[in-house]
SEBA-737691 format. One line per field, with one value per residue (C-alpha): residue number from 1; y negated, x negated, z negated. Coordinates in Angstrom, 3 decimals, padded with zeros to 6 digits. Layout:
sekol = c(NUM | ...) .
yy = c(Y | ...) .
xx = c(X | ...) .
zz = c(Z | ...) .
***
This chain:
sekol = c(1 | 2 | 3 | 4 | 5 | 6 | 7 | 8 | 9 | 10 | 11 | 12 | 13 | 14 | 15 | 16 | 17 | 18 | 19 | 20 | 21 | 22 | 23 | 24 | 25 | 26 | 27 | 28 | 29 | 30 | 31 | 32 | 33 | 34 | 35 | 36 | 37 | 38 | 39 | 40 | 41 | 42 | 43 | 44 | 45 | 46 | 47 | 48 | 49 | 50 | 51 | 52 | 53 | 54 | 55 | 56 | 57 | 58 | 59 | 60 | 61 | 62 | 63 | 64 | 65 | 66 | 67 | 68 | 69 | 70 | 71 | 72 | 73 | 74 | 75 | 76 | 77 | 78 | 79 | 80 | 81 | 82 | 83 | 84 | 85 | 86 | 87 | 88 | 89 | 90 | 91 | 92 | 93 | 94 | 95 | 96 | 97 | 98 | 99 | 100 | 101 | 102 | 103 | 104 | 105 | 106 | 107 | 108 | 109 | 110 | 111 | 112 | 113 | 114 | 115 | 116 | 117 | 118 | 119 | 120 | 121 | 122 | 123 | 124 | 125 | 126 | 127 | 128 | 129 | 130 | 131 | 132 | 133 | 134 | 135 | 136 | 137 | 138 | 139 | 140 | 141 | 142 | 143 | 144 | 145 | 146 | 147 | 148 | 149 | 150 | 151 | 152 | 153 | 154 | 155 | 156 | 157 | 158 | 159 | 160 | 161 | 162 | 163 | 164 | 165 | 166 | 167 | 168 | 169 | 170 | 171 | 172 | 173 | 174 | 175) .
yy = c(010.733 | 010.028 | 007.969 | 005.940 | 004.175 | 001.449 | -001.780 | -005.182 | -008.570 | -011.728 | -014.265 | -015.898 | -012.924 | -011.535 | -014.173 | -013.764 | -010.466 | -010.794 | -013.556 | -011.133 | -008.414 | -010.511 | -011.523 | -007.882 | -006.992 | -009.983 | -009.141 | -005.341 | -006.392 | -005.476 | -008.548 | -007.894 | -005.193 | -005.240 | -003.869 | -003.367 | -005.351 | -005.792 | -003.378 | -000.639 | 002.827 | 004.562 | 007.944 | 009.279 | 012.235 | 014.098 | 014.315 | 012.902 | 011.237 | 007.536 | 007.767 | 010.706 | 008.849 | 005.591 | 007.571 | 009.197 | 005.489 | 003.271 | 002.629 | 002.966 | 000.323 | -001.818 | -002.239 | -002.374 | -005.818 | -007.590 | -006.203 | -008.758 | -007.795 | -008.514 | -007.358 | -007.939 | -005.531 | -003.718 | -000.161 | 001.835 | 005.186 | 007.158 | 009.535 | 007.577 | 004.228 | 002.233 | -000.535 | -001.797 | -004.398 | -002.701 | -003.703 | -003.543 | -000.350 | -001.123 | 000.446 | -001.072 | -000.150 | 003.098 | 003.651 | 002.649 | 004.924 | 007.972 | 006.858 | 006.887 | 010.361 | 011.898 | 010.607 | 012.339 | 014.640 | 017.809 | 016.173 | 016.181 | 017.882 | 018.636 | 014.880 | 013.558 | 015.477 | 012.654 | 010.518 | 012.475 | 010.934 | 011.214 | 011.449 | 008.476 | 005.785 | 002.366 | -000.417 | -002.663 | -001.479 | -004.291 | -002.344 | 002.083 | 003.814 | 001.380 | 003.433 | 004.590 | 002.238 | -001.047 | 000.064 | -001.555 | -005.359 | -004.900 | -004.071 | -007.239 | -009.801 | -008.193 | -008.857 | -012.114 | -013.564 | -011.873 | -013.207 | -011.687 | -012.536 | -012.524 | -012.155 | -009.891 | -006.387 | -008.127 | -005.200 | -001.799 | -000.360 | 002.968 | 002.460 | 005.037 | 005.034 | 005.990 | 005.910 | 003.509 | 001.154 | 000.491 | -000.023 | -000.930 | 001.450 | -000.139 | -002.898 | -003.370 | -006.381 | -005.982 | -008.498) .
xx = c(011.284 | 009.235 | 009.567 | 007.088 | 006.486 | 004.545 | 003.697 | 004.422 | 002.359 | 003.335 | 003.957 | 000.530 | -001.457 | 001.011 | 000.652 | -003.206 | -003.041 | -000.432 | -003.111 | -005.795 | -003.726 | -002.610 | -006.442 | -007.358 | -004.707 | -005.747 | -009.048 | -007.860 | -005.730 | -002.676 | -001.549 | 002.137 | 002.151 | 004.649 | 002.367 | 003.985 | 004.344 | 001.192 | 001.212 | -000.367 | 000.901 | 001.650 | 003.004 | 005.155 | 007.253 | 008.521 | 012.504 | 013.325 | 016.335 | 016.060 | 018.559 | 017.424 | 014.011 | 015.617 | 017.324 | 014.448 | 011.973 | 014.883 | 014.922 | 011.107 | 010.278 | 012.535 | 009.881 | 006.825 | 004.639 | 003.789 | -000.191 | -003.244 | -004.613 | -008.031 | -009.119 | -012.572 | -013.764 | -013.267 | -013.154 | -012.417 | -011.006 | -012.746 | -009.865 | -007.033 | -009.504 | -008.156 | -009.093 | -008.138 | -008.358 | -009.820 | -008.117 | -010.375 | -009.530 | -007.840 | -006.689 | -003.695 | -002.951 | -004.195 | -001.756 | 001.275 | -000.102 | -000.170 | 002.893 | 004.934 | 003.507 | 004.521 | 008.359 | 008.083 | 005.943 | 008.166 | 009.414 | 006.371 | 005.596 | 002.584 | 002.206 | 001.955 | -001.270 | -003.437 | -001.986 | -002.380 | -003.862 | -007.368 | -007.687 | -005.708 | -007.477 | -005.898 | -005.626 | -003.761 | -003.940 | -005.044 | -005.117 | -004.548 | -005.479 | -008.235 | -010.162 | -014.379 | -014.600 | -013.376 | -014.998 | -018.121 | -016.940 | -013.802 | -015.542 | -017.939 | -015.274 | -013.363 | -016.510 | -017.210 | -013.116 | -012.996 | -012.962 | -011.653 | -008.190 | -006.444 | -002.520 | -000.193 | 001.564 | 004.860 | 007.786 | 008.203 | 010.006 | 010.845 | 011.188 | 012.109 | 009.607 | 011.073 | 009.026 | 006.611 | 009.132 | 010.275 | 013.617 | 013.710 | 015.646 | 015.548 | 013.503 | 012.542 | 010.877 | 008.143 | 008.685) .
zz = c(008.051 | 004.924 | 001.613 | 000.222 | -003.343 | -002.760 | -004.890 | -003.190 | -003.839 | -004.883 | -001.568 | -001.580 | -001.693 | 000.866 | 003.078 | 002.947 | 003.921 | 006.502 | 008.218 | 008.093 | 009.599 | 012.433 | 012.964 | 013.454 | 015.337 | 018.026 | 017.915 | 018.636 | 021.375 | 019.624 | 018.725 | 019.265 | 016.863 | 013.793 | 010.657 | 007.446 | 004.786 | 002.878 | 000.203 | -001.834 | -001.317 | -004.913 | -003.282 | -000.416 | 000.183 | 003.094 | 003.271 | -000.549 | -001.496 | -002.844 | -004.988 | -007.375 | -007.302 | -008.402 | -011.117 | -012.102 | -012.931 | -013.284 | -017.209 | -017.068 | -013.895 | -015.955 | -018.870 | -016.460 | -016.242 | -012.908 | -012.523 | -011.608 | -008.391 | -007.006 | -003.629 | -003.659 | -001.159 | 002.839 | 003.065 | 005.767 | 006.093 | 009.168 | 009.881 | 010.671 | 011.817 | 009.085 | 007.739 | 004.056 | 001.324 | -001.712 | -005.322 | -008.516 | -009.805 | -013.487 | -016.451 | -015.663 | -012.128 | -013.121 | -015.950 | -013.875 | -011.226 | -013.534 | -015.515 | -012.494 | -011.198 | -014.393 | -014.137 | -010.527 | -010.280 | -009.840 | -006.646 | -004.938 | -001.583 | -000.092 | 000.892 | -002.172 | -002.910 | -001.423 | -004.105 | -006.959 | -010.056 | -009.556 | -006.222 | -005.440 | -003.593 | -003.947 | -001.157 | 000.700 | 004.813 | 007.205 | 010.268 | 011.305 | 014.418 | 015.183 | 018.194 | 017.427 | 020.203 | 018.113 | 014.983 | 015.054 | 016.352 | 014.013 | 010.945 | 011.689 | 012.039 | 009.082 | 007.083 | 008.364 | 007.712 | 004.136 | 001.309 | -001.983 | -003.142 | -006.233 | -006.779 | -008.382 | -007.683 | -008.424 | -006.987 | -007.291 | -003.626 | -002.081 | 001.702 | 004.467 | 006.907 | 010.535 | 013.508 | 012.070 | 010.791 | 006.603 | 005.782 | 002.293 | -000.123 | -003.525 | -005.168 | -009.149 | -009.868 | -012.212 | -015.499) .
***
């Protein structure tokens, strides 16, 4: 069981994503596969309780401002076979980023050290455990269908993620 802090996007760019998603996961054969919602991860955690996180960003989600989002770019990450929507890195997104680590950071576990600030990579998975075998053909019909999207990071939410599946824990919309 693990806990993740993720950013959410507004419906349209959600919905974008989501069609994507479902493209790749057709073209994979996996088209009966539930993904995630689209999303960026911000951190996760191995065993953490919701509630003291909650406590601990409550008063200071509550000031935060929805962030523009552009994903303007594919990337790919090699050791899980995933394939992502790249934001625009931004002062912004990278002040909310670090922001938020400080309010948490003493609750971190080993897992969060992927996400630390400056080492973070942001994006929005399409696709995971893509086999070496799919790579090639997947990566050109990703390129092809792409097009870069603009939206908003409009929710902070902490879901539980249990055998593959998020049940939501809290929600903060940003203002």
């Amino acid at each position: 069981m693990m806990q993740v802090l993720v950013l959410r996007f507004d419906y349209t760019l959600s919905t974008k994503l989501e069609h994507t998603t479902k493209d790749l996961l057709t073209a994979a054969s996996r088209g009966n596969e539930n993904p995630l919602p689209p999303h960026i991860s911000l951190f996760n955690f191995e065993k953490n309780n919701p509630v003291e996180l909650n406590q601990r960003i409550k008063k200071w989600v509550e000031t935060q401002k929805q962030l523009d989002i552009s994903l303007s770019s594919l990337g790919f990450f090699k050791q899980q076979g995933t394939f992502f929507a790249a934001p625009v890195v931004t002062n912004e997104l990278v002040s909310f980023h670090r922001d938020l680590f400080t309010l948490i950071a003493n609750l971190h576990t080993n897992e969060i050290s992927p996400y630390l600030p400056g080492k973070w990579v942001p994006h929005a998975t399409l696709i995971n455990n893509v086999p070496l075998t799919v790579w090639g053909p997947l990566f050109q019909r990703a390129s092809l269908s792409f097009e870069p999207v603009t939206g908003k990071a409009v929710a902070l939410e902490c879901w539980t993620i249990v055998n593959g599946r998020a049940q939501t824990d809290w929600t903060y919309f940003l203002q």
